[in-house]
C-alpha positions in Angstrom: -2.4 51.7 144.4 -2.9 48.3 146.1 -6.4 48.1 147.5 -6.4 48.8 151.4 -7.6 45.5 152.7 -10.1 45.8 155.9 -10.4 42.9 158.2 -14.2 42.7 159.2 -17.7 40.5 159.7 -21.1 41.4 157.2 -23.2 41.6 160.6 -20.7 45.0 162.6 -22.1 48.3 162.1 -18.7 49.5 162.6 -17.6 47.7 159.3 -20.5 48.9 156.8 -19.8 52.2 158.0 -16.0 51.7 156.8 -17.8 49.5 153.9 -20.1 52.8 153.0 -17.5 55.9 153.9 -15.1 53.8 151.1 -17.8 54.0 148.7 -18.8 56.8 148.9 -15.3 58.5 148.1 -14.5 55.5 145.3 -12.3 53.6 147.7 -12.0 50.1 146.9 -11.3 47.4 149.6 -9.8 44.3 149.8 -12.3 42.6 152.7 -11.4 39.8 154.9 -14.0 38.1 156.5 -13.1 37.2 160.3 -15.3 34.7 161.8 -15.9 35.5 165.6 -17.3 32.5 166.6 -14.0 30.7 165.7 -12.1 33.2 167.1 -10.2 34.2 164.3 -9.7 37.4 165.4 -7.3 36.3 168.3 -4.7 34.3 165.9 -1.6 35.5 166.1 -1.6 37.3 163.3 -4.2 39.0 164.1 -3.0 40.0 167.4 0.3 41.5 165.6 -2.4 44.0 163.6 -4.4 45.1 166.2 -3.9 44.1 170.1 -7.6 44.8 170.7 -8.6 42.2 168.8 -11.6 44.2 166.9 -13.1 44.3 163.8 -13.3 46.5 161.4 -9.4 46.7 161.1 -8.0 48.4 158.2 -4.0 47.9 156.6 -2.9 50.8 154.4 0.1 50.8 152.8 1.6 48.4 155.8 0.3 50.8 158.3 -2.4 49.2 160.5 -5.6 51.1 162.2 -8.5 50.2 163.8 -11.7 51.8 165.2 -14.1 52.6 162.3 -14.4 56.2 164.0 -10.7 56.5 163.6 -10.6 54.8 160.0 -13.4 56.8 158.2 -12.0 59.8 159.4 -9.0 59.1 158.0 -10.1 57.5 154.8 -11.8 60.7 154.3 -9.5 62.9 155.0 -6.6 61.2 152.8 -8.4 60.0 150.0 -11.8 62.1 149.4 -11.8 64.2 146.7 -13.7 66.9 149.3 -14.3 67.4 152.9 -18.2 67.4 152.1 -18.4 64.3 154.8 -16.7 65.8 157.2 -16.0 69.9 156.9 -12.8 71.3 157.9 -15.2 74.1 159.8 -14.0 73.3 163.7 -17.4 73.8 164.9 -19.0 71.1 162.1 -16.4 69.0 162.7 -16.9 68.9 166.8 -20.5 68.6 165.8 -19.8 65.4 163.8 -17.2 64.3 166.3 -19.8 64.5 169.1 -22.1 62.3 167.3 -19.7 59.4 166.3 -18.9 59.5 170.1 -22.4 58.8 170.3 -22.4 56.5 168.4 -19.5 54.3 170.0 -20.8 55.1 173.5 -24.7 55.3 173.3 -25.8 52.7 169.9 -23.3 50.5 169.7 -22.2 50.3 173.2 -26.0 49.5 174.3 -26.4 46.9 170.9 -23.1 45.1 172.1 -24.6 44.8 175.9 -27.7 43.2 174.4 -26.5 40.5 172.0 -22.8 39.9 173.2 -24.5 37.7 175.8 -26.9 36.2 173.5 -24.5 35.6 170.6 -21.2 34.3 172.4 -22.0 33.7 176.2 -25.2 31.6 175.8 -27.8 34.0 177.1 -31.4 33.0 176.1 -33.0 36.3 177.2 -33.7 39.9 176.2 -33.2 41.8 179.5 -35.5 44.4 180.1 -33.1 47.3 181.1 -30.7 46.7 178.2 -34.2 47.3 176.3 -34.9 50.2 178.1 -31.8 51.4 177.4 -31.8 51.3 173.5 -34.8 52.8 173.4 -34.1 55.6 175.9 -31.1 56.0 173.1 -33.5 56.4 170.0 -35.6 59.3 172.5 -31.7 60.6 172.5 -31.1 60.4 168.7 -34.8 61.9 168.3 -34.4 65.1 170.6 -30.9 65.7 168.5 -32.8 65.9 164.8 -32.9 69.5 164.5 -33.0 68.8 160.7 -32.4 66.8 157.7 -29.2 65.1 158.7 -27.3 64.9 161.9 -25.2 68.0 161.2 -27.0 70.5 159.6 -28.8 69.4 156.0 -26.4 67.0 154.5 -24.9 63.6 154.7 -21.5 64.1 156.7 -19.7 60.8 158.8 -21.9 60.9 161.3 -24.5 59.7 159.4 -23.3 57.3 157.9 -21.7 56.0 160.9 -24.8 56.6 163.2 -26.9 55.2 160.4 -25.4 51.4 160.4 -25.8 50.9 164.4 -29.3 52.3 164.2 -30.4 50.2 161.0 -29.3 46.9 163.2 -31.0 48.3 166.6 -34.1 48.5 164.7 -33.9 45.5 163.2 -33.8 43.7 166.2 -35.6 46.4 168.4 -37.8 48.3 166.6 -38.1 52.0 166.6 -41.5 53.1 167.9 -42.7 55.8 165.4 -45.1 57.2 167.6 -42.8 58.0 169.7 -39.8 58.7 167.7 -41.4 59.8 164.3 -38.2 62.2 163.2 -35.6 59.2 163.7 -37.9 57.1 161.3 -38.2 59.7 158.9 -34.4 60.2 158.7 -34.1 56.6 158.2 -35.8 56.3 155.8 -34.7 59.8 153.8 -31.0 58.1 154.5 -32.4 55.1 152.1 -32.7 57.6 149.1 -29.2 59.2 150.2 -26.8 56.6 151.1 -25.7 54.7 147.9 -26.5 50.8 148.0 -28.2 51.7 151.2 -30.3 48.4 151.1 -27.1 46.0 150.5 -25.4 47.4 153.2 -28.1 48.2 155.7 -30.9 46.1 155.4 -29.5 42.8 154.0 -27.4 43.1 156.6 -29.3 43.7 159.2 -31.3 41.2 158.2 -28.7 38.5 158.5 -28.4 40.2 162.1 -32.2 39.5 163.0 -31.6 35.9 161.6 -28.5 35.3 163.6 -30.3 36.4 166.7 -33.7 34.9 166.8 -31.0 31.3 165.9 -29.0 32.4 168.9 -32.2 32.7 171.4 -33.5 29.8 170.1 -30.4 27.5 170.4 -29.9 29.1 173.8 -33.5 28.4 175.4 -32.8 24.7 174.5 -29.5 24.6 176.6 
């Protein structure tokens, strides 16, 4: 089988959660770096793939998808050699679905409000409601840790979707532990759980952290 090729940047969330889902169930990908800056992702041929114009974007087989919701889902589902990441119990599976709505809605949407402005619109401040706001989403994410994991006490997709927003929110933001002292200690059980956790997660984060303190800088001279 020819590799499914995935159209992403190192920096999205979204993509090391395709990145860690494919891994995981010993998926290989064919990746594709699109540069946002240039705008690569509204070429033409891009366009034709996915009209949204969004990263990660996934071709399998000559069939096109987007949303890494949508695409771990259905990596798992077609290619896993189990449903351990995400059960075919209905009431597991709305669980899990509930929480990568979270994710999309609550982490990333909140992430994307703070540093769209500062990355591609010039902004050269941290606003303190959008920072209110990612922190009023780790009290969230801390009230919902009933356990080990997300769902119950094993790694399923929300996880590891949940996981890649929250490791670049607290790069940039940091989680207080005082007040959130569950979410850090699922963070950091996820480092012993998720494999190549620290090449996915925290270089990459990293390289967010870097891109954004450049950003603010370059901005404040403007």
């Amino acid at each position: 089988m020819a590799p499914i090729v995935m159209y992403t940047t190192k920096r999205t969330p979204a993509g090391r959660a395709v990145e860690i889902t494919a891994r995981m169930i010993g998926l290989e990908l064919d990746l594709k770096i699109v540069d946002l800056v240039k705008k690569e992702q509204l070429t033409p041929e891009f366009l034709k793939l996915n009209p949204q114009h969004t990263v990660p974007t996934i071709v399998d087989n000559g069939v096109a998808l987007f949303d890494s919701h949508a695409i771990i889902i259905y990596l798992v589902e077609k290619y896993a050699k189990d449903d351990s990441l995400y059960p075919k119990d209905l009431v597991t599976r709305a669980r899990i679905n509930a929480m990568l709505h979270f994710d999309s809605g609550i982490l990333f949407a909140r992430l994307l409000a703070m540093v769209q402005p500062i990355f591609y619109e010039g902004s050269p401040d941290v606003p303190q409601d959008k920072l209110n706001a990612i922190h009023g989403a780790y009290d969230l994410m801390e009230a919902t840790l009933q356990s080990d994991f997300l769902i119950g006490n094993s790694l399923t997709l929300a996880d590891i979707s949940c996981c890649t927003t929250l490791s670049t929110l607290d790069m940039l933001f940091p989680i207080d532990a005082g007040k959130c002292p569950k979410l850090v200690a699922y963070m950091k059980r996820l480092e012993g759980v998720i494999p190549d956790y620290h090449e996915y997660n925290t270089v990459r984060s990293e390289e967010a952290l870097a891109y954004h303190k450049l950003k603010l800088e370059e901005n404040k001279k403007k």
